[in-house]
DODRENNU-143957 format. One record per residue: residue in one letter; x, y, z of N, C-alpha, C in turn. Coordinates in nm, 4 decimals, decimal comma, m for minus. Example, Ala and Ser with C-alpha at 12.3 -4.5 7.8 and 13.67 -1.06 7.14 Angstrom:
# residues 2
   aa        n_X        n_Y        n_Z       ca_X       ca_Y       ca_Z        c_X        c_Y        c_Z
    a     1,3190    m0,5690     0,7800     1,2300    m0,4500     0,7800     1,3200    m0,3300     0,7800
    s     1,2850    m0,2250     0,7080     1,3670    m0,1060     0,7140     1,2900     0,0030     0,7870
# end
This chain:
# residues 137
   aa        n_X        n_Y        n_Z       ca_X       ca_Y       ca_Z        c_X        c_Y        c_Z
    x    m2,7895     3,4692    m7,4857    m2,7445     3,4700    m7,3495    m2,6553     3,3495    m7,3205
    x    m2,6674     3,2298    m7,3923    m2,6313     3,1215    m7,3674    m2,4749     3,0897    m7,4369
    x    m2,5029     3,1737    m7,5254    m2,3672     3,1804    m7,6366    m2,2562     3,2598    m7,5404
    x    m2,2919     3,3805    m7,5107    m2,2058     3,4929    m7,3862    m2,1779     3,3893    m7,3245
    x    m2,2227     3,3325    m7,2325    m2,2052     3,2972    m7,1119    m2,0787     3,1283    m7,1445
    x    m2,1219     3,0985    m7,2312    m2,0326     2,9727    m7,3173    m1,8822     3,0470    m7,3362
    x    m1,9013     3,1796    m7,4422    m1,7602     3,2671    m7,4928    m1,7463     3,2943    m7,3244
    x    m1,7546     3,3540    m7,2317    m1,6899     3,4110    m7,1562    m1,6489     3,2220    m7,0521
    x    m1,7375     3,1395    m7,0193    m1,6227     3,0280    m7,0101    m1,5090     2,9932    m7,0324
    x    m1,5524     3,0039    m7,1524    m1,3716     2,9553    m7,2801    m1,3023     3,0619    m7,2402
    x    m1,2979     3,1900    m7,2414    m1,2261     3,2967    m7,1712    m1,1342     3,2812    m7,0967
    x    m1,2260     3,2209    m6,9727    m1,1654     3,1939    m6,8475    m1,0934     3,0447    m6,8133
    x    m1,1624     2,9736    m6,8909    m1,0650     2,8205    m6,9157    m0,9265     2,8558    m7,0248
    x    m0,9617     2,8969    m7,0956    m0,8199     2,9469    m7,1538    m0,7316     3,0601    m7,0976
    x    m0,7676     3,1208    m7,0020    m0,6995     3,2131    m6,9284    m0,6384     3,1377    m6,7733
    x    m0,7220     3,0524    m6,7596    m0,6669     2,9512    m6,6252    m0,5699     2,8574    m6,6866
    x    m0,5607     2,7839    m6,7956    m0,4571     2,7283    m6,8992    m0,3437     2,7500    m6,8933
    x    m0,3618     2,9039    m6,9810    m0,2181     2,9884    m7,0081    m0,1191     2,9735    m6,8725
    x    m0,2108     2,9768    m6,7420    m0,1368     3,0399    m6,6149    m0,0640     2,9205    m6,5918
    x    m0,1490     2,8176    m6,6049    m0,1280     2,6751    m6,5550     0,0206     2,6060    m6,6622
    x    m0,0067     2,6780    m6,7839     0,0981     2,6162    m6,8221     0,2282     2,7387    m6,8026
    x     0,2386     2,8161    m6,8157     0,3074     2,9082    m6,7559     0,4261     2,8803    m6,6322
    x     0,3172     2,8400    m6,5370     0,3972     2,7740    m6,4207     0,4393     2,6572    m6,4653
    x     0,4107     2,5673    m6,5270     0,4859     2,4339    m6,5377     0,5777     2,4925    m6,6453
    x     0,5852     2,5719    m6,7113     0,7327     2,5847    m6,7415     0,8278     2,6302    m6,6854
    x     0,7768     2,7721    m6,6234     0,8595     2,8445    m6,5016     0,9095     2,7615    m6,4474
    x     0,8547     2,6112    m6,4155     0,9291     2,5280    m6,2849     0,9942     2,4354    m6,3461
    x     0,9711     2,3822    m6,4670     1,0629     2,3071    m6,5830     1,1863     2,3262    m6,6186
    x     1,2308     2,4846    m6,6344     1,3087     2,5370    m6,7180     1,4140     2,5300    m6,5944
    x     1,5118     2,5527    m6,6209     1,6623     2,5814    m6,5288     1,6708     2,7350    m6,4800
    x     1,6670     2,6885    m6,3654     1,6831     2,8024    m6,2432     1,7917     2,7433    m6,1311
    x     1,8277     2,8503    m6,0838     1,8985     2,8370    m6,0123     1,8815     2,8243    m5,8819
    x     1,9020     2,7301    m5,8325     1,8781     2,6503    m5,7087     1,9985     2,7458    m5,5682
    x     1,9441     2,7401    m5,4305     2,0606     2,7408    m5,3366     2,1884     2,6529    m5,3654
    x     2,1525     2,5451    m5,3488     2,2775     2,4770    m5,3893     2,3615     2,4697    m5,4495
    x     2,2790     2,5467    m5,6169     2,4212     2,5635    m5,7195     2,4825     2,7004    m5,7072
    x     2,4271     2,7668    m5,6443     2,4860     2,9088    m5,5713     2,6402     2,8633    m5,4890
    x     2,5662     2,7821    m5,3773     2,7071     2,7762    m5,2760     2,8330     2,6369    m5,3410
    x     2,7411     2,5582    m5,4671     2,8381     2,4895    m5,5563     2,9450     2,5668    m5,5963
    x     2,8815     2,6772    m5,6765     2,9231     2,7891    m5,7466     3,0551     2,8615    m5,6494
    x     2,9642     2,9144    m5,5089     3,0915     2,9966    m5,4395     3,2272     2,8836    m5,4296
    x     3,2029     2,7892    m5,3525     3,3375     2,7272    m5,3006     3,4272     2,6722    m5,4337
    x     3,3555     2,6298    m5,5423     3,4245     2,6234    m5,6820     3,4712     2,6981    m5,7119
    x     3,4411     2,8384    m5,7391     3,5334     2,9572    m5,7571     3,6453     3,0527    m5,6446
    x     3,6160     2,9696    m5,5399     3,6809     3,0098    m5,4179     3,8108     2,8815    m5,3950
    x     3,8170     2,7926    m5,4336     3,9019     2,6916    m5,4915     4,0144     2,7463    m5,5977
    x     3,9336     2,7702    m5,6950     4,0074     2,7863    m5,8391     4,0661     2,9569    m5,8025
    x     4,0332     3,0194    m5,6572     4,0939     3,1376    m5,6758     4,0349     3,2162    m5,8031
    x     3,8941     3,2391    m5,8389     3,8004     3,3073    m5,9129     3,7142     3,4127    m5,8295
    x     3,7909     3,4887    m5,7799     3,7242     3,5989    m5,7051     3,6186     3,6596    m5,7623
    x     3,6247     3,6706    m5,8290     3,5067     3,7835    m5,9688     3,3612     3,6722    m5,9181
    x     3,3713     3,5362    m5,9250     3,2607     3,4420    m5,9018     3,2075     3,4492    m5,7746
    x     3,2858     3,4225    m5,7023     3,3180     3,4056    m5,5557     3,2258     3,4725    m5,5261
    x     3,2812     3,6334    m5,5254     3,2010     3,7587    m5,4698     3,0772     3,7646    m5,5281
    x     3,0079     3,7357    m5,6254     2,9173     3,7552    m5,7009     2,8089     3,6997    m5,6351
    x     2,8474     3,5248    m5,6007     2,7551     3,4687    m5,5072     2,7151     3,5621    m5,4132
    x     2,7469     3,6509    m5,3753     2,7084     3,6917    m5,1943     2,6621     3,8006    m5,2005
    x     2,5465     3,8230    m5,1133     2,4508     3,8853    m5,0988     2,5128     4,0040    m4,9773
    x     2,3680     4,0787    m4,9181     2,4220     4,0896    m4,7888     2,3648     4,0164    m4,6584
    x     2,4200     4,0752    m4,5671     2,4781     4,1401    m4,4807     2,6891     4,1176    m4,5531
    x     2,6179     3,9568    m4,5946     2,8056     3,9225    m4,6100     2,9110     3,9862    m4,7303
    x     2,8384     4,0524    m4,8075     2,8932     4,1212    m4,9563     2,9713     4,2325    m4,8282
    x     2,8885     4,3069    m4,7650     2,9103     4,4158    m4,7187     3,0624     4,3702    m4,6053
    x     3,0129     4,2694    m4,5100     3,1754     4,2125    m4,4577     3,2846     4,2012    m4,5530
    x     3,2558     4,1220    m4,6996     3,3772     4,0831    m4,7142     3,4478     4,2118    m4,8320
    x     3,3306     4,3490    m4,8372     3,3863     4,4352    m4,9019     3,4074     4,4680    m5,0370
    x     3,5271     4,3974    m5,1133     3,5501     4,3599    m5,2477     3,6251     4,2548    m5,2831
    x     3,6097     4,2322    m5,4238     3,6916     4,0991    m5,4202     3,8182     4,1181    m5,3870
    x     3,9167     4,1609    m5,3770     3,9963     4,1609    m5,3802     4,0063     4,1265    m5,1855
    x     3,9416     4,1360    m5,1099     3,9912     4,1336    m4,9671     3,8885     3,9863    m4,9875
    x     3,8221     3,9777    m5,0403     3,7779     3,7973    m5,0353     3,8599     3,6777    m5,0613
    x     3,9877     3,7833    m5,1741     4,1221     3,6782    m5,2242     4,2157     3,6674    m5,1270
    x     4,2283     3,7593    m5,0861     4,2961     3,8267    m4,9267     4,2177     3,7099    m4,8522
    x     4,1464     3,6884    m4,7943     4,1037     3,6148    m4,6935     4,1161     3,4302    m4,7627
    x     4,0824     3,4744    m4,8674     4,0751     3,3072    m4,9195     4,2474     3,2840    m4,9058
    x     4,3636     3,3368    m4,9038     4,5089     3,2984    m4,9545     4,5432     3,2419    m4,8011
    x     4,4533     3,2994    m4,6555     4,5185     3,2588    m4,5311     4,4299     3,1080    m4,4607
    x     4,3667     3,0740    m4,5953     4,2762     2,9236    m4,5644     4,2970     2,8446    m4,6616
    x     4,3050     2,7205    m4,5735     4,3943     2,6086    m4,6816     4,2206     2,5607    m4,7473
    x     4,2747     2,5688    m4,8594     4,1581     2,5377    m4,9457     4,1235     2,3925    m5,0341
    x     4,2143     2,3476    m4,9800     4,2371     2,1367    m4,9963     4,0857     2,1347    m4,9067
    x     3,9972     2,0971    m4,9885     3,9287     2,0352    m4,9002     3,7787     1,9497    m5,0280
    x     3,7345     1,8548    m4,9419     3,6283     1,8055    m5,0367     3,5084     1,9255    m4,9780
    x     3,3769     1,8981    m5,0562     3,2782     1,9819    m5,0153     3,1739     1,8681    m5,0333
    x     3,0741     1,8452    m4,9316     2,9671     1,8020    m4,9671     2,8471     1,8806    m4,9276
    x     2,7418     1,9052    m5,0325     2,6295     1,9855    m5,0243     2,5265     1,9330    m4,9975
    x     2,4826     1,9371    m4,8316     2,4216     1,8570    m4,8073     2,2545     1,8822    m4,7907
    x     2,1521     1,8910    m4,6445     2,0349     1,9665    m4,6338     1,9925     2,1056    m4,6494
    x     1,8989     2,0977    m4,7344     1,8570     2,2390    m4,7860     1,7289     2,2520    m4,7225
    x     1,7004     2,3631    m4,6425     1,5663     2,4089    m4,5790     1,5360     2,5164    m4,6939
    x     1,3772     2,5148    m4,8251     1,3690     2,6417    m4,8512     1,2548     2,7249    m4,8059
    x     1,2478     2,8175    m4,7820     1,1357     2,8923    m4,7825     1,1117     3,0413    m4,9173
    x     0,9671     3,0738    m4,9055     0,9838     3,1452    m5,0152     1,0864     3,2531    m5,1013
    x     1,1296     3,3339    m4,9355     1,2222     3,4081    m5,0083     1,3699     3,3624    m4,9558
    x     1,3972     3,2682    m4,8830     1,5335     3,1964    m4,8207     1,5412     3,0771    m4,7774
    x     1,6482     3,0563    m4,7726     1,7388     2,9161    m4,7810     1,8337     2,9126    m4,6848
    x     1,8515     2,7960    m4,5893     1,9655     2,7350    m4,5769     2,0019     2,5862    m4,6337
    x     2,1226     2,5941    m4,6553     2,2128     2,5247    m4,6732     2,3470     2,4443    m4,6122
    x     2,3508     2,3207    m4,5647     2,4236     2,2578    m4,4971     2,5409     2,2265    m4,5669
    x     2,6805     2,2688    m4,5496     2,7583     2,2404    m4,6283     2,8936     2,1718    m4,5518
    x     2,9404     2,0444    m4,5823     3,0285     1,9565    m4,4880     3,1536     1,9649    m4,5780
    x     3,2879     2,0541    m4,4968     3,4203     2,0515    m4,5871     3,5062     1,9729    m4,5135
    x     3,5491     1,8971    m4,5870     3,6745     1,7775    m4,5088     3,7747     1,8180    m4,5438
    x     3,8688     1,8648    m4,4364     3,9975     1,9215    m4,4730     4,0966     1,8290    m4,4331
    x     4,2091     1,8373    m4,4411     4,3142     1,7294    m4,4050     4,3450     1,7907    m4,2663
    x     4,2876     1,8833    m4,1925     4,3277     1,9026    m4,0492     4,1650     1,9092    m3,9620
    x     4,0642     1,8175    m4,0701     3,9443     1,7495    m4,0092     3,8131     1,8148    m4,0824
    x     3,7264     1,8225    m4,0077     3,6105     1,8181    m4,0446     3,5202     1,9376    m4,0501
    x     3,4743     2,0412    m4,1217     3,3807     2,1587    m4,0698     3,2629     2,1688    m4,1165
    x     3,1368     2,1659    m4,0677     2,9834     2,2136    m4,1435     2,9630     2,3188    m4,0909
    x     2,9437     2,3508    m4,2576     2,8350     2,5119    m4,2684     2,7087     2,5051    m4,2609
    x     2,7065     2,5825    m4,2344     2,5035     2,6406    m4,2427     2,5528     2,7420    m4,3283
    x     2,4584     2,7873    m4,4629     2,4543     2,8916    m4,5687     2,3301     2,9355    m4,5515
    x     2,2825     3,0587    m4,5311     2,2159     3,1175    m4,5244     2,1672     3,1755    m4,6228
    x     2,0932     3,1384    m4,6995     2,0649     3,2128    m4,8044     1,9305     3,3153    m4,8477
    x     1,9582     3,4106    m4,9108     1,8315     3,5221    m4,9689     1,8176     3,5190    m5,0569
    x     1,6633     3,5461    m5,1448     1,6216     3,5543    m5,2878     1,5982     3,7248    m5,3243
    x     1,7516     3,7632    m5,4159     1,7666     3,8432    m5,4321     1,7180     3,9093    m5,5725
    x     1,5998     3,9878    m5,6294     1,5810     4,0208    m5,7304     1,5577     3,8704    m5,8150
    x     1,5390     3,7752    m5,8081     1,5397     3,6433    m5,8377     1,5944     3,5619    m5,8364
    x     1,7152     3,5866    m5,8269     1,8549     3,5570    m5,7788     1,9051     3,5086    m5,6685
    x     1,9219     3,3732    m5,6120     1,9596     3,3378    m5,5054     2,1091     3,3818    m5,4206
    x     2,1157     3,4569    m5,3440     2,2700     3,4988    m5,2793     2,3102     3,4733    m5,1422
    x     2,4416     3,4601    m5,1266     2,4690     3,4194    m4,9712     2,4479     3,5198    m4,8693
    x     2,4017     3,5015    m4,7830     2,3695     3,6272    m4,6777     2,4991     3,5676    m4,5696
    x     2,4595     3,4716    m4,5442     2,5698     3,4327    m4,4112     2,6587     3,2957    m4,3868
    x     2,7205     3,2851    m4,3183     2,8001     3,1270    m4,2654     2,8085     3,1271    m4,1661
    x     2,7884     3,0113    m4,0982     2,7883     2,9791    m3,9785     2,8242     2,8383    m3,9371
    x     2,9071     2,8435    m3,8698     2,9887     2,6877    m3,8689     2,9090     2,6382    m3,7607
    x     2,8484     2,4710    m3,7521     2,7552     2,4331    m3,6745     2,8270     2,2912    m3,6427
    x     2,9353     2,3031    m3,6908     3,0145     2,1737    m3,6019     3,1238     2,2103    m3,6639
    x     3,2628     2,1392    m3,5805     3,3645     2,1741    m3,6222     3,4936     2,1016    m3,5377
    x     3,5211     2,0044    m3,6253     3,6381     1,8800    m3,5445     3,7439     1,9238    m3,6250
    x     3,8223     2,0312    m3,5594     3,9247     2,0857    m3,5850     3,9680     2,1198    m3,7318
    x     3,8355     2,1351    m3,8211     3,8829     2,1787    m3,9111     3,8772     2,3205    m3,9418
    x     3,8294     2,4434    m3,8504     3,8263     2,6014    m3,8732     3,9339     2,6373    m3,8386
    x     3,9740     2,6897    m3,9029     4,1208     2,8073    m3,8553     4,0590     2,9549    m3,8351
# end
C-alpha cells in the first residue's frame, strides 16, 4: 500500500515538473511580443514592404485597409520621414495596446495600437491617434 501510494507521488511530482518546466520554456523561448509586431508594421511601411505591412494587421483594420496594394496606396499620400518610438504597452491575456510616438518634420503624433492575439499570433486591430501637434495629415 505504501509502495502505490509512494509510485503514484512520483507520478504526480513528475507530472507537475514536466508542466513547470514546460512553461519556463514556453516563456524563455522567442515569441513575439506587441511591440515587435507594430516594430515590424511601421518598418515595413517605411521600406514600402507591403506584403509585411499588411500581414501585421488583424481585424477590424485588415478588413479597412482591404489589400496590400490599397495599404501602398495609402502609405504613398503620407510622408513617411519620421522617427518612431515604441513606447507603453498595456497587456492583457488576449490584447494589447501599444503607445507609439512618430516625430515627423511637420511635428509630433501618438498612437495607441490596439492590439489582438490572433491564433497565437499577435495582430493590429486598430489606431488611434491620442495626441497630435500637427503631425496627422
Amino acid at each position: 500500500m505504501i509502495a502505490v501510494t509512494l509510485t503514484r507521488a512520483r507520478v504526480l511530482i513528475a507530472a507537475v515538473a514536466a508542466a513547470v518546466i514546460s512553461a519556463i520554456w514556453w516563456l524563455l523561448t522567442a515569441h513575439e511580443t506587441p511591440e515587435d509586431v507594430v516594430r515590424t508594421y511601421f518598418d515595413a511601411a517605411v521600406h514600402k514592404d507591403c506584403a509585411t505591412a499588411f500581414a501585421q494587421l488583424g481585424e477590424p483594420m485588415r478588413s479597412t485597409v482591404v489589400d496590400e496594394q490599397r495599404l501602398c496606396a495609402r502609405a504613398d499620400g503620407d510622408d513617411l520621414r519620421y522617427a518612431r518610438i515604441v513606447g507603453h504597452t498595456t497587456l492583457r491575456t488576449d490584447s494589447a495596446k501599444v503607445t507609439v510616438e512618430l516625430v515627423r518634420p511637420n511635428g509630433t503624433l501618438t498612437d495607441e495600437v490596439t492590439m489582438t492575439l490572433v491564433n497565437g499570433h499577435w495582430k493590429i486591430a486598430s489606431f488611434e491617434v491620442i495626441q497630435s501637434n500637427h503631425g496627422h495629415k
